[in-house]
PDB file of N, CA, C, O and CB in Angstrom:
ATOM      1  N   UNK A   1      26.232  26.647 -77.277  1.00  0.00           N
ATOM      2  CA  UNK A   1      26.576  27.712 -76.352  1.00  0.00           C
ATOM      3  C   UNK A   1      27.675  27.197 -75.429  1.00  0.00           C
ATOM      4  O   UNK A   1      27.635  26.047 -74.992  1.00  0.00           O
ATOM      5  CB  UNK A   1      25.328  28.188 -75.541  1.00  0.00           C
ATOM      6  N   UNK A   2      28.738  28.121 -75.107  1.00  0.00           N
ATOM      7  CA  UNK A   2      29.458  27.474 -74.538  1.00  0.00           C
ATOM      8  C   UNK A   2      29.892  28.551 -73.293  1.00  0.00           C
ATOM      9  O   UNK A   2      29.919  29.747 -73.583  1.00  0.00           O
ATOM     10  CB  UNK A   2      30.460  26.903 -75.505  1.00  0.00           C
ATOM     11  N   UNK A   3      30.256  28.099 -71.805  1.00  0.00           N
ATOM     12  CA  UNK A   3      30.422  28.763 -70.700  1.00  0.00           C
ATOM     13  C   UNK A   3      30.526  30.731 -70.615  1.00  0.00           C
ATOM     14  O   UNK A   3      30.044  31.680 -69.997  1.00  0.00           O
ATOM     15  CB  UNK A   3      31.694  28.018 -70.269  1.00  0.00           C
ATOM     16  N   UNK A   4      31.756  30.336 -71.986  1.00  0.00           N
ATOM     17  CA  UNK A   4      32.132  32.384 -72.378  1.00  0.00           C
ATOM     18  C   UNK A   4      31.394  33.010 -72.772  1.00  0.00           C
ATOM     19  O   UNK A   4      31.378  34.235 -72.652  1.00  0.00           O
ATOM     20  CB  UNK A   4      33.072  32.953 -73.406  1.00  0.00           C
ATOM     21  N   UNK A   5      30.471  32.240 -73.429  1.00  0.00           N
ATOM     22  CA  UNK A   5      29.304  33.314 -73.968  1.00  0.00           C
ATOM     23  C   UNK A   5      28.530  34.050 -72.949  1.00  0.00           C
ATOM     24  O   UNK A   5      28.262  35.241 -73.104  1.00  0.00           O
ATOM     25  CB  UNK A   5      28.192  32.590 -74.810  1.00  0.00           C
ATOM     26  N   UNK A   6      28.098  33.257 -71.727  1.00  0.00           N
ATOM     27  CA  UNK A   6      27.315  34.353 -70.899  1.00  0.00           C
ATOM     28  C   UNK A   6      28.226  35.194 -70.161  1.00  0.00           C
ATOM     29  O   UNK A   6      27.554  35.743 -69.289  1.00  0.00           O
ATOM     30  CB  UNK A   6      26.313  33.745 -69.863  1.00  0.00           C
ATOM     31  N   UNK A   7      29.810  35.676 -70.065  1.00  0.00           N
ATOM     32  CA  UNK A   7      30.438  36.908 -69.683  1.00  0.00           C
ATOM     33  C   UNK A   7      30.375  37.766 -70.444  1.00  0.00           C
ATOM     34  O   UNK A   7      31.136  38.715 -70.255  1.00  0.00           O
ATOM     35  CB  UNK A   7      31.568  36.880 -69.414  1.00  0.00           C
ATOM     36  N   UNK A   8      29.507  37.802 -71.551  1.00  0.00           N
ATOM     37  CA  UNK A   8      29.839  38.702 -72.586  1.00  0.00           C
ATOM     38  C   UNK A   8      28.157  39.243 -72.132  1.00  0.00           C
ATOM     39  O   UNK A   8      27.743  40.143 -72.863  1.00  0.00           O
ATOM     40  CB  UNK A   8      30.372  37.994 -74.406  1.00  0.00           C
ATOM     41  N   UNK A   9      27.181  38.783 -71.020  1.00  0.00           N
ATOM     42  CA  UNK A   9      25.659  39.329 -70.761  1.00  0.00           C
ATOM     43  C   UNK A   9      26.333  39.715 -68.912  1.00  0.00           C
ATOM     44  O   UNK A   9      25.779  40.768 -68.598  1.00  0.00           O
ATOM     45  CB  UNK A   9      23.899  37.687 -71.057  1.00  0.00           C
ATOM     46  N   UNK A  10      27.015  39.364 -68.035  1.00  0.00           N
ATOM     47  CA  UNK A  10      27.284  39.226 -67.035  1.00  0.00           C
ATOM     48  C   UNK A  10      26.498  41.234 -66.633  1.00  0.00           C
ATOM     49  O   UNK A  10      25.543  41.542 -65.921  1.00  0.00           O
ATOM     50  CB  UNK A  10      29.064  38.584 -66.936  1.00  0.00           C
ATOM     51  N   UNK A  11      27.360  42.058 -67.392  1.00  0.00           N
ATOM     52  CA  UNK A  11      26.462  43.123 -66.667  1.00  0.00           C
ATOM     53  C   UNK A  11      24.872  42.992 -66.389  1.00  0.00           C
ATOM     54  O   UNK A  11      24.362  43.814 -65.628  1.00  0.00           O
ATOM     55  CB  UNK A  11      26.585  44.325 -67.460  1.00  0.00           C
ATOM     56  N   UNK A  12      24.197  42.144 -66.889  1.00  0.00           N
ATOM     57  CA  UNK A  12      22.917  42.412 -66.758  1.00  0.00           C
ATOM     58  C   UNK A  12      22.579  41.348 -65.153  1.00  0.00           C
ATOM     59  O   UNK A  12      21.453  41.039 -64.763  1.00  0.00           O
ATOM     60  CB  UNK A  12      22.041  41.969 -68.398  1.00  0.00           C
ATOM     61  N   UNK A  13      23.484  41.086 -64.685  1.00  0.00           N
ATOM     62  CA  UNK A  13      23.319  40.381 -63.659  1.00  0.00           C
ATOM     63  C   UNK A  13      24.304  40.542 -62.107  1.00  0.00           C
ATOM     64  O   UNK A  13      24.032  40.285 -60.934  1.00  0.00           O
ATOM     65  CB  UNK A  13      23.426  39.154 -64.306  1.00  0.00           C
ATOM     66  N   UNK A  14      25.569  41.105 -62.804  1.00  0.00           N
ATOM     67  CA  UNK A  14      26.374  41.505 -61.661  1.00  0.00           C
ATOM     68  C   UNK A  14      26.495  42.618 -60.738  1.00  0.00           C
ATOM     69  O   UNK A  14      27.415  42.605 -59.920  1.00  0.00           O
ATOM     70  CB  UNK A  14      27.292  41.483 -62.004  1.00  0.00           C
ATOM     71  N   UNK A  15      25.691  43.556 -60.778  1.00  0.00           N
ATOM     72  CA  UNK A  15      25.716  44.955 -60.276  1.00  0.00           C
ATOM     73  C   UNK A  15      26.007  45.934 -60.919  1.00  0.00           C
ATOM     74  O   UNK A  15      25.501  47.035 -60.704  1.00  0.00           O
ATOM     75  CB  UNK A  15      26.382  45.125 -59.420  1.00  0.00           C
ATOM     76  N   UNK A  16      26.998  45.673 -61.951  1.00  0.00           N
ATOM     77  CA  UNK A  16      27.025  46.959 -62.205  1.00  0.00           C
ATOM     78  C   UNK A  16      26.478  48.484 -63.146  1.00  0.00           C
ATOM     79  O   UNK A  16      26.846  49.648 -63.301  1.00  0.00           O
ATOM     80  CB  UNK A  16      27.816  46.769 -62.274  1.00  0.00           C
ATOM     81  N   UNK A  17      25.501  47.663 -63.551  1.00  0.00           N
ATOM     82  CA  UNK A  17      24.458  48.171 -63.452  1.00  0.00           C
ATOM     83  C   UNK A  17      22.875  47.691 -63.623  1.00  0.00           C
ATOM     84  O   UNK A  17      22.098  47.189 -64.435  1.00  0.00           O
ATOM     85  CB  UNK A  17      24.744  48.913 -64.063  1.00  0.00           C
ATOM     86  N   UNK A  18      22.968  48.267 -62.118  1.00  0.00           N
ATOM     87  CA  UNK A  18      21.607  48.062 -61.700  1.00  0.00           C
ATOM     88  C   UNK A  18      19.823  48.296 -61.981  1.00  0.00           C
ATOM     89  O   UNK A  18      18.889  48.227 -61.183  1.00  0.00           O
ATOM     90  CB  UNK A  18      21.821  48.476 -60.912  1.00  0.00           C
ATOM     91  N   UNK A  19      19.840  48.508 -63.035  1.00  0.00           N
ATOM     92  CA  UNK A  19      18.783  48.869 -63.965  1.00  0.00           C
ATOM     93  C   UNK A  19      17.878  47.892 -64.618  1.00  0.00           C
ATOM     94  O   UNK A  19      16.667  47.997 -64.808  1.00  0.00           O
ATOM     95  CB  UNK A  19      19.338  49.515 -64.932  1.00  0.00           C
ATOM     96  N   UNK A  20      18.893  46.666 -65.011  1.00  0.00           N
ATOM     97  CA  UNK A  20      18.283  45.336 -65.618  1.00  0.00           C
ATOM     98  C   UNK A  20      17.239  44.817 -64.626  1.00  0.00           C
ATOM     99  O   UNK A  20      17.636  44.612 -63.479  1.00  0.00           O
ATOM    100  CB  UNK A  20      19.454  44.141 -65.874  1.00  0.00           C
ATOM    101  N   UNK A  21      16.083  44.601 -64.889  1.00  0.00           N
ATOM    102  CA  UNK A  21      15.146  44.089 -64.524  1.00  0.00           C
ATOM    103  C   UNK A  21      14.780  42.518 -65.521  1.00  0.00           C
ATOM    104  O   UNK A  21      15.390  42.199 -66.542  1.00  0.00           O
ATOM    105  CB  UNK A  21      14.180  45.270 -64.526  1.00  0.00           C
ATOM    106  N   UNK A  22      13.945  41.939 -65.051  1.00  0.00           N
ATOM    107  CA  UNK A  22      12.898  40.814 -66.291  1.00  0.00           C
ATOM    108  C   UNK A  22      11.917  41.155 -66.665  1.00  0.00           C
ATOM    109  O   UNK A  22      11.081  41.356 -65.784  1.00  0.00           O
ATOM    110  CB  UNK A  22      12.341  39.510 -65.942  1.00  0.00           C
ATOM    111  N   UNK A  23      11.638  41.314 -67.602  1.00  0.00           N
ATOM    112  CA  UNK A  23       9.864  41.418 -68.210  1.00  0.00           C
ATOM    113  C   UNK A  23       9.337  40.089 -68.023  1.00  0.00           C
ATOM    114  O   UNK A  23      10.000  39.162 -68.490  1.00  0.00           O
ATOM    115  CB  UNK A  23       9.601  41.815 -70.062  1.00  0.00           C
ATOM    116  N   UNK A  24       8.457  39.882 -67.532  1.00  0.00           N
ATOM    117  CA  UNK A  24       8.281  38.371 -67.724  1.00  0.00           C
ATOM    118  C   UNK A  24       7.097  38.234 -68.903  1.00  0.00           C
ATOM    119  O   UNK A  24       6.289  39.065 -69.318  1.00  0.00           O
ATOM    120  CB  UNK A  24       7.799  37.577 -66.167  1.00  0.00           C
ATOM    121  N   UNK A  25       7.370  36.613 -69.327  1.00  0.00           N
ATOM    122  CA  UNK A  25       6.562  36.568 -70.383  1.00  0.00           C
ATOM    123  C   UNK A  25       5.305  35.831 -70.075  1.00  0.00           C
ATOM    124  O   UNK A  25       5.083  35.614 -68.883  1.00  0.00           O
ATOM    125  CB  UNK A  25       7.244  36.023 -71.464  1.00  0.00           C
ATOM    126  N   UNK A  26       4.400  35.388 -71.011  1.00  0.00           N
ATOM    127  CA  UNK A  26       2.771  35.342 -70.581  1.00  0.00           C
ATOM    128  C   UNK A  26       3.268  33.477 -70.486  1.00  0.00           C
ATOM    129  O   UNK A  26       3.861  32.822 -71.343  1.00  0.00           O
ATOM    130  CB  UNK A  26       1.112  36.110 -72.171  1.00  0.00           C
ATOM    131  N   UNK A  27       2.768  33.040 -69.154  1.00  0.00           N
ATOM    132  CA  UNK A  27       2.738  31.706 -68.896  1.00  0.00           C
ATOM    133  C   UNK A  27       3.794  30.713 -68.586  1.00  0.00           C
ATOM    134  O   UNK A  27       3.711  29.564 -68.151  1.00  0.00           O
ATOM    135  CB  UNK A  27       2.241  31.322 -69.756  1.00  0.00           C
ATOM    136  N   UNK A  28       5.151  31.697 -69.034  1.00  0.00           N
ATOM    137  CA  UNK A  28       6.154  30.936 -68.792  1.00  0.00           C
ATOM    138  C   UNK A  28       6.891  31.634 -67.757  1.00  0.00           C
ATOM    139  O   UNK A  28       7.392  32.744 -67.934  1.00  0.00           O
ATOM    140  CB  UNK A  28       6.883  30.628 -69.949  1.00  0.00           C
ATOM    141  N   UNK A  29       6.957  30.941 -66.614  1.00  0.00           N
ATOM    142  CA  UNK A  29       8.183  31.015 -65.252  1.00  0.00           C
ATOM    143  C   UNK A  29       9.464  30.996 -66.058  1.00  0.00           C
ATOM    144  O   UNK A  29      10.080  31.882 -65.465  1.00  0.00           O
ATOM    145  CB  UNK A  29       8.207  29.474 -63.974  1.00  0.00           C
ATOM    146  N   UNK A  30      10.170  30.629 -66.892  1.00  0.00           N
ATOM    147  CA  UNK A  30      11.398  30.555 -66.898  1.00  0.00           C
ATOM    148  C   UNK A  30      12.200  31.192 -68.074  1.00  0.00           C
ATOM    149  O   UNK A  30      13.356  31.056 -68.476  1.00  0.00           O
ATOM    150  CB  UNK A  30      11.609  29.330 -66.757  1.00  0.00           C
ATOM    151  N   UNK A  31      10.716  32.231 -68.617  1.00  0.00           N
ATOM    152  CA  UNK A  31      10.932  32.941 -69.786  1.00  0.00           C
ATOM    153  C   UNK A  31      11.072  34.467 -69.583  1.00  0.00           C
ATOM    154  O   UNK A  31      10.906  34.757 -68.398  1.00  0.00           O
ATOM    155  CB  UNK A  31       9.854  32.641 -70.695  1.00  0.00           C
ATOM    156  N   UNK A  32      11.245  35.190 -70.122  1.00  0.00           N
ATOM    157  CA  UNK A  32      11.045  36.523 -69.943  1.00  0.00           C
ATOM    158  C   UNK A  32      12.453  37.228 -70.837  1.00  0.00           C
ATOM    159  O   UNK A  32      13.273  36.607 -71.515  1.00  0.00           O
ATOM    160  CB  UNK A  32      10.937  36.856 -68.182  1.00  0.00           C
ATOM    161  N   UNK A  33      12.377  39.153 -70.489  1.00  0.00           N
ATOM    162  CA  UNK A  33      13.245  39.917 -71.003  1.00  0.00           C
ATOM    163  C   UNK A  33      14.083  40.082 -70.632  1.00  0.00           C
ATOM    164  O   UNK A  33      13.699  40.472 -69.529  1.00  0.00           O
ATOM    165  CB  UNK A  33      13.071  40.701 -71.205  1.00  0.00           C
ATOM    166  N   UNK A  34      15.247  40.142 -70.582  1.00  0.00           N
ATOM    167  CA  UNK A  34      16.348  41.316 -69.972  1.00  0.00           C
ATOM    168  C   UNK A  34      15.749  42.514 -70.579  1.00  0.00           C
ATOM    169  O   UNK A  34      15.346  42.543 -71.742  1.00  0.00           O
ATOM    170  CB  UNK A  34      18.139  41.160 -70.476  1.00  0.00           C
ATOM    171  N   UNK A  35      15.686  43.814 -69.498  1.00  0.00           N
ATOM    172  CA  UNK A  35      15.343  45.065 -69.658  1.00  0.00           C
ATOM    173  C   UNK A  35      15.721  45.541 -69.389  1.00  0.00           C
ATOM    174  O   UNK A  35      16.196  44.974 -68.405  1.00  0.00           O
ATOM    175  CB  UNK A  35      14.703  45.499 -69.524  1.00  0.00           C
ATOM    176  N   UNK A  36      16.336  47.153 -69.412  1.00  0.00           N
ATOM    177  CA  UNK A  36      16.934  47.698 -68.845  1.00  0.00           C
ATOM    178  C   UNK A  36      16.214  49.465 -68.631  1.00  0.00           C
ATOM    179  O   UNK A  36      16.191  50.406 -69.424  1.00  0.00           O
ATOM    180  CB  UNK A  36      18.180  47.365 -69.483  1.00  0.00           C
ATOM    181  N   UNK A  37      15.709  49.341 -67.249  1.00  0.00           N
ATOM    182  CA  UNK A  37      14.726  50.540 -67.095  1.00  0.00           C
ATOM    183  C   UNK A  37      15.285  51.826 -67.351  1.00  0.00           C
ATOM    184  O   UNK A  37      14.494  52.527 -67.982  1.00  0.00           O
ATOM    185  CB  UNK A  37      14.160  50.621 -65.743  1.00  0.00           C
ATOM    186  N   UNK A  38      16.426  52.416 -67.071  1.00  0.00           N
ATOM    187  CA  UNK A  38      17.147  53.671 -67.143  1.00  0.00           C
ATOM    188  C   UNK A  38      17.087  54.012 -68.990  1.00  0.00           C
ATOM    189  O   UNK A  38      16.837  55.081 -69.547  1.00  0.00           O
ATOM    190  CB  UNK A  38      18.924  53.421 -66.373  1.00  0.00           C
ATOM    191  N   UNK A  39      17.310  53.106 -69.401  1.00  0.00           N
ATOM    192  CA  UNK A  39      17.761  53.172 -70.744  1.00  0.00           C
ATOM    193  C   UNK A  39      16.307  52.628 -71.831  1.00  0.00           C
ATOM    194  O   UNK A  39      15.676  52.862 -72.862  1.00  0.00           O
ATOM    195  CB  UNK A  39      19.272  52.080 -70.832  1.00  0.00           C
ATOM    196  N   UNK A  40      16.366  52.223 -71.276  1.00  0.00           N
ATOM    197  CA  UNK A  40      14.725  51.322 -72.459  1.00  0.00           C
ATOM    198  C   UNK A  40      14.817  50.784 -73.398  1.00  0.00           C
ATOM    199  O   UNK A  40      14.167  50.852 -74.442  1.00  0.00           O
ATOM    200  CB  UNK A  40      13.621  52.062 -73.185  1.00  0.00           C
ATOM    201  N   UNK A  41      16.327  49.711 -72.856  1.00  0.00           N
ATOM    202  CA  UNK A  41      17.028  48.969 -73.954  1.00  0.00           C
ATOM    203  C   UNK A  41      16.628  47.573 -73.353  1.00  0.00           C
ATOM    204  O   UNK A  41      16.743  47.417 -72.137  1.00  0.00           O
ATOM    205  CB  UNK A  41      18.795  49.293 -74.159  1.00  0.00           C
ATOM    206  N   UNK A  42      16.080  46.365 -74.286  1.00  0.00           N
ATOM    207  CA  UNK A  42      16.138  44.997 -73.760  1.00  0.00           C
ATOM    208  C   UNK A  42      17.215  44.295 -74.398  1.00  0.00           C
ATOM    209  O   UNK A  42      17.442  44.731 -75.527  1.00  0.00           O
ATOM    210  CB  UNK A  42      14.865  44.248 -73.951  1.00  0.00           C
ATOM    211  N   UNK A  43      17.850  43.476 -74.083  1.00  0.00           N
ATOM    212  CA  UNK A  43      18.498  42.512 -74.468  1.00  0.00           C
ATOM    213  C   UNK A  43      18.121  41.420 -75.069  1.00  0.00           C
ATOM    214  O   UNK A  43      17.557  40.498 -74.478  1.00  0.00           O
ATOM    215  CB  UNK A  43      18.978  42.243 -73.737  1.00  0.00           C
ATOM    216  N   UNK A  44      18.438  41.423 -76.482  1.00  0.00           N
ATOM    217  CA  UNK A  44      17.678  40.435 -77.158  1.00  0.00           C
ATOM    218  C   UNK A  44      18.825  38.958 -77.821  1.00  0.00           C
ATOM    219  O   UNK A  44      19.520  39.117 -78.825  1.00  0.00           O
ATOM    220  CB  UNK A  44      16.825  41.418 -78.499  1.00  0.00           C
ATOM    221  N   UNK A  45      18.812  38.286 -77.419  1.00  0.00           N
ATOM    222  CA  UNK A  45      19.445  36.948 -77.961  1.00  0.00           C
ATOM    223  C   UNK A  45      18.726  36.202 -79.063  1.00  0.00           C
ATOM    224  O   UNK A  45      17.548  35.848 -79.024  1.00  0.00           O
ATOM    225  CB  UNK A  45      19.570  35.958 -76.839  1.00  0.00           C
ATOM    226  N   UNK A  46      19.236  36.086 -79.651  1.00  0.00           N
ATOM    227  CA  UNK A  46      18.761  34.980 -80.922  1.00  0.00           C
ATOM    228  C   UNK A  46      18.933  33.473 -80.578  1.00  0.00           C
ATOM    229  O   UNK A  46      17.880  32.849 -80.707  1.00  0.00           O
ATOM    230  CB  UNK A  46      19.738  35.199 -82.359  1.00  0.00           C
ATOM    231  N   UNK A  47      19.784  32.882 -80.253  1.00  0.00           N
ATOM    232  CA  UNK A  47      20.045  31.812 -79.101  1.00  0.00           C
ATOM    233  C   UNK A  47      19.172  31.505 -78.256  1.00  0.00           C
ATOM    234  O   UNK A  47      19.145  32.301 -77.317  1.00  0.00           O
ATOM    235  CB  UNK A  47      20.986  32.085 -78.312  1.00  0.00           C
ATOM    236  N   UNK A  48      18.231  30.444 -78.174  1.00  0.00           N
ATOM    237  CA  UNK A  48      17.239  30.366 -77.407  1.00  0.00           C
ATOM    238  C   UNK A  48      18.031  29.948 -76.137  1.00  0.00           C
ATOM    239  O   UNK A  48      17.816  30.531 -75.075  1.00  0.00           O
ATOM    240  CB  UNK A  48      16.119  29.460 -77.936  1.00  0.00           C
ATOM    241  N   UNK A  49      19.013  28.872 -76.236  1.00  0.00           N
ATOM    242  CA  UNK A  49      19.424  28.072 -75.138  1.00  0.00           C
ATOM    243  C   UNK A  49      20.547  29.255 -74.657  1.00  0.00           C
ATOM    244  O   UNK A  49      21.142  28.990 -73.613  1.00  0.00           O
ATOM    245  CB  UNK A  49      20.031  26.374 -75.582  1.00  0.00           C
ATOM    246  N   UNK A  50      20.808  30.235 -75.169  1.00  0.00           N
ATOM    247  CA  UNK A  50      21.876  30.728 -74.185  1.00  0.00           C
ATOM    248  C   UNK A  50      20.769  32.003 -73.615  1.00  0.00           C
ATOM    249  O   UNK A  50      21.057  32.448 -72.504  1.00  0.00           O
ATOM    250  CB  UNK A  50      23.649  31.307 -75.046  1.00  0.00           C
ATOM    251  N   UNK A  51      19.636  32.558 -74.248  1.00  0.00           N
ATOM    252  CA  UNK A  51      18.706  33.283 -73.464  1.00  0.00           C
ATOM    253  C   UNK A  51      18.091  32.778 -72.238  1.00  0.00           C
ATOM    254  O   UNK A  51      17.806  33.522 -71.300  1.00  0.00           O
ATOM    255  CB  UNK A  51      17.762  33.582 -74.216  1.00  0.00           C
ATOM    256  N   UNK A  52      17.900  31.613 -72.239  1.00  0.00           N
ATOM    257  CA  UNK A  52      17.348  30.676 -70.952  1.00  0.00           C
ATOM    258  C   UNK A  52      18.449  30.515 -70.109  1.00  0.00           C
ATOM    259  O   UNK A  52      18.120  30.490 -68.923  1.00  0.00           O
ATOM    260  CB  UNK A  52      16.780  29.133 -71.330  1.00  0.00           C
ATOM    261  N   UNK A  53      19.914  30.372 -70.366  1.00  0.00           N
ATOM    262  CA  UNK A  53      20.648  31.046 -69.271  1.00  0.00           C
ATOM    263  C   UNK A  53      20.813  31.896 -68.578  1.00  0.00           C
ATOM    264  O   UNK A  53      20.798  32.014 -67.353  1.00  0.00           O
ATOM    265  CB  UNK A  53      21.244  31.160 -69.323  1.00  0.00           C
ATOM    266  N   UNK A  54      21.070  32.865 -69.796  1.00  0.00           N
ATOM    267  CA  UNK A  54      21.453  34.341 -69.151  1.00  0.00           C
ATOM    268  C   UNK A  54      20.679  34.842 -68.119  1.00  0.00           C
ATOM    269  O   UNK A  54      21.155  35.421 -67.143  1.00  0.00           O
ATOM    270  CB  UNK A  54      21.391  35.431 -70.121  1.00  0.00           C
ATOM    271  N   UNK A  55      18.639  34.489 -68.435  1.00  0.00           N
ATOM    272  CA  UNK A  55      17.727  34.629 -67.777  1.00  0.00           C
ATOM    273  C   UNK A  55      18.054  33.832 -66.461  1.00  0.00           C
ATOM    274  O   UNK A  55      18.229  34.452 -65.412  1.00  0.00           O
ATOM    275  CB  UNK A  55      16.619  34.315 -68.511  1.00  0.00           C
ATOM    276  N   UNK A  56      18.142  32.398 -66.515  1.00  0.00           N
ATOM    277  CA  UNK A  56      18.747  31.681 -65.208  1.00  0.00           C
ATOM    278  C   UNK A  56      19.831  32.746 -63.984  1.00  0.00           C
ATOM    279  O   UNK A  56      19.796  33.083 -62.800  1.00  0.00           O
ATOM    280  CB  UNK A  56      19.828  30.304 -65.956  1.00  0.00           C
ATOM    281  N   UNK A  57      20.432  32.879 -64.812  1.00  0.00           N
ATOM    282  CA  UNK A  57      21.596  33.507 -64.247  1.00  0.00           C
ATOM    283  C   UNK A  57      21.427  35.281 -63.399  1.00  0.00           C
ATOM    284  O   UNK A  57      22.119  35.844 -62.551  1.00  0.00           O
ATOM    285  CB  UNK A  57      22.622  33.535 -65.651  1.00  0.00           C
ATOM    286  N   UNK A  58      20.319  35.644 -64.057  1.00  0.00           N
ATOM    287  CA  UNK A  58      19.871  37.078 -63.517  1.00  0.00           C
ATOM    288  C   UNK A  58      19.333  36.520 -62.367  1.00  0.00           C
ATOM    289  O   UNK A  58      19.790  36.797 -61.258  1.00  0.00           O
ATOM    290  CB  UNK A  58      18.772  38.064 -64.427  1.00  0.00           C
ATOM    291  N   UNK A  59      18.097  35.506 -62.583  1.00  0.00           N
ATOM    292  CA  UNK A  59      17.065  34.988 -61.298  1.00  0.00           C
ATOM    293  C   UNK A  59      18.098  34.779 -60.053  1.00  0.00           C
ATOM    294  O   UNK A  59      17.842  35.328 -58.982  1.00  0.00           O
ATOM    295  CB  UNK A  59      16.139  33.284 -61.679  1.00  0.00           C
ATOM    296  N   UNK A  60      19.251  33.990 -60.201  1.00  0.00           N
ATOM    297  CA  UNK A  60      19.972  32.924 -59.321  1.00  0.00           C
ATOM    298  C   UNK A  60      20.831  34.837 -58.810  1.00  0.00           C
ATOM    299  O   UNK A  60      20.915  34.865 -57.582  1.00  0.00           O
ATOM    300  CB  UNK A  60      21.215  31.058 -60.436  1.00  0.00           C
ATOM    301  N   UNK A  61      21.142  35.601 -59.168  1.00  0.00           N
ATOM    302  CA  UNK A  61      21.666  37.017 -58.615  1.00  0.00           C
ATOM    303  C   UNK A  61      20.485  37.918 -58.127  1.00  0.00           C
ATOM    304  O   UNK A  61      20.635  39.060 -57.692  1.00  0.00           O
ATOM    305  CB  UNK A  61      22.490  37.863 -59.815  1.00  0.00           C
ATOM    306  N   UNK A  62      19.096  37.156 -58.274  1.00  0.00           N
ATOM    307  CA  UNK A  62      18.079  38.211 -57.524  1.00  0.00           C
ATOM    308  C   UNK A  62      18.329  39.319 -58.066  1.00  0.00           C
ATOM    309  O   UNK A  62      18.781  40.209 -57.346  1.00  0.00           O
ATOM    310  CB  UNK A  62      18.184  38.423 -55.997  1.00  0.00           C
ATOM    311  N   UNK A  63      18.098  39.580 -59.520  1.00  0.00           N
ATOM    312  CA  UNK A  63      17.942  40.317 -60.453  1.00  0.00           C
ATOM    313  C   UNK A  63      16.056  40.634 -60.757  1.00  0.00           C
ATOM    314  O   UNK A  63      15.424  39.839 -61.452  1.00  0.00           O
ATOM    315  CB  UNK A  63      18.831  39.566 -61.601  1.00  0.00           C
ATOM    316  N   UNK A  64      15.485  41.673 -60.229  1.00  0.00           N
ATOM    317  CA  UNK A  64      14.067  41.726 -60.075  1.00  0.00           C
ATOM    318  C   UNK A  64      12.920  41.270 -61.388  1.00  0.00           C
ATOM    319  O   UNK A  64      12.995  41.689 -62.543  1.00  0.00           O
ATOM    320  CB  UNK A  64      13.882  43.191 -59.689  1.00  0.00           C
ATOM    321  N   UNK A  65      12.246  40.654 -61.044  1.00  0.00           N
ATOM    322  CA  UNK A  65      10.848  40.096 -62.175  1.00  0.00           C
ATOM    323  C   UNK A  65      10.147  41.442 -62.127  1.00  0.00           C
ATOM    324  O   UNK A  65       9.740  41.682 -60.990  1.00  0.00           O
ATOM    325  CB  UNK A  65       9.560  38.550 -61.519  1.00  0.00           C
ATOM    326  N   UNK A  66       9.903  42.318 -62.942  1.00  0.00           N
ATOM    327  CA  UNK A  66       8.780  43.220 -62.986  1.00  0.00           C
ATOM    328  C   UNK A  66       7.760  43.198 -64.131  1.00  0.00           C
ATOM    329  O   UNK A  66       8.085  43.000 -65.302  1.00  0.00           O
ATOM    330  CB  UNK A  66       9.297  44.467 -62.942  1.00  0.00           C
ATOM    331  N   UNK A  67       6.566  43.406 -63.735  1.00  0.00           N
ATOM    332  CA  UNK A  67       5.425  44.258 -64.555  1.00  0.00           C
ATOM    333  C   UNK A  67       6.108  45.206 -65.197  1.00  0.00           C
ATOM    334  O   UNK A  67       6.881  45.988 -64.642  1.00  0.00           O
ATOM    335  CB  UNK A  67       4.273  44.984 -63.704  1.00  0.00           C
ATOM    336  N   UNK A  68       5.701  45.158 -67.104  1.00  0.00           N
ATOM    337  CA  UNK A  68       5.902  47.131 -67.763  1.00  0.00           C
ATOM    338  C   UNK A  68       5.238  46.755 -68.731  1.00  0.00           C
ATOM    339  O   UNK A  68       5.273  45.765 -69.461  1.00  0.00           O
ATOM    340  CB  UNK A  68       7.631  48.086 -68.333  1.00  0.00           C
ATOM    341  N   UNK A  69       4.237  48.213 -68.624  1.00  0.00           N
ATOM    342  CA  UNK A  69       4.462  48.989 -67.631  1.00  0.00           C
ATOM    343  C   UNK A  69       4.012  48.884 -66.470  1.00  0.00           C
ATOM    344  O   UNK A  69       3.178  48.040 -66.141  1.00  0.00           O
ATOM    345  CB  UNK A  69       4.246  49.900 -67.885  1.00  0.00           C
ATOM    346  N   UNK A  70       4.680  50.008 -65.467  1.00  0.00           N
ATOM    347  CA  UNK A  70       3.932  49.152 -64.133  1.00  0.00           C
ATOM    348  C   UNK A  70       3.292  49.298 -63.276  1.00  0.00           C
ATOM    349  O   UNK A  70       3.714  50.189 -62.539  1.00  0.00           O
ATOM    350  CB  UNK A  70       4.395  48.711 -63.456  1.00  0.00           C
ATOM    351  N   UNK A  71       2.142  48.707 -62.863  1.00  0.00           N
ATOM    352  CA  UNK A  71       0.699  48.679 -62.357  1.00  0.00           C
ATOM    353  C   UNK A  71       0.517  49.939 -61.662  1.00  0.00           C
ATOM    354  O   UNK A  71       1.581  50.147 -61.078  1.00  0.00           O
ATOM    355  CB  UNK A  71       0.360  47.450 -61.384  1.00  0.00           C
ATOM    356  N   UNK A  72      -0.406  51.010 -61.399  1.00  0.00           N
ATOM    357  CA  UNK A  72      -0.239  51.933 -60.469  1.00  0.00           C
ATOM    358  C   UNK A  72      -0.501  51.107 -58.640  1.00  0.00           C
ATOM    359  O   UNK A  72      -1.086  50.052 -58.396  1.00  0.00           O
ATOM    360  CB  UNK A  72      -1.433  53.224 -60.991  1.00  0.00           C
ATOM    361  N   UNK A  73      -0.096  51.683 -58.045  1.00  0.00           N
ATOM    362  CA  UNK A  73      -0.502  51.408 -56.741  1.00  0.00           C
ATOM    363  C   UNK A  73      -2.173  51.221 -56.316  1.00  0.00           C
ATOM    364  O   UNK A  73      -2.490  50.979 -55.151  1.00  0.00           O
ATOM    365  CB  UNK A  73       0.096  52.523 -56.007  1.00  0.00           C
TER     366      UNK A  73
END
């Protein structure tokens, strides 16, 4: 994986659109989905080591961890 590859995921982390959330996964802190709630599209990488970025890279922009579906009040 090399630096360019994650501008080619950057919407899911830069604002512009704001929809991408994380699914998180069972047990692992540093695992989870790109999701995208408006649409009900996830982002799926085949690349393990550039998915553990991209994911890095949402967390470090305070890109939200959510429950889905999600819990009632």
């Amino acid at each position: 994986m090399n630096a360019g590859s994650l501008d080619a995921y950057s919407d899911l982390w830069d604002g512009s659109d704001p929809d991408w959330v994380i699914l998180p996964s069972d047990g692992n802190d540093d695992g989870g989905l790109p999701y995208n709630r408006r649409t009900g599209v996830a982002a799926l990488m085949c690349d393990d080591d550039l998915a553990a970025a991209v994911l890095r890279n949402m967390r470090a922009h305070g890109v939200p961890v959510v429950e889905y579906p999600p819990t009632a009040p």
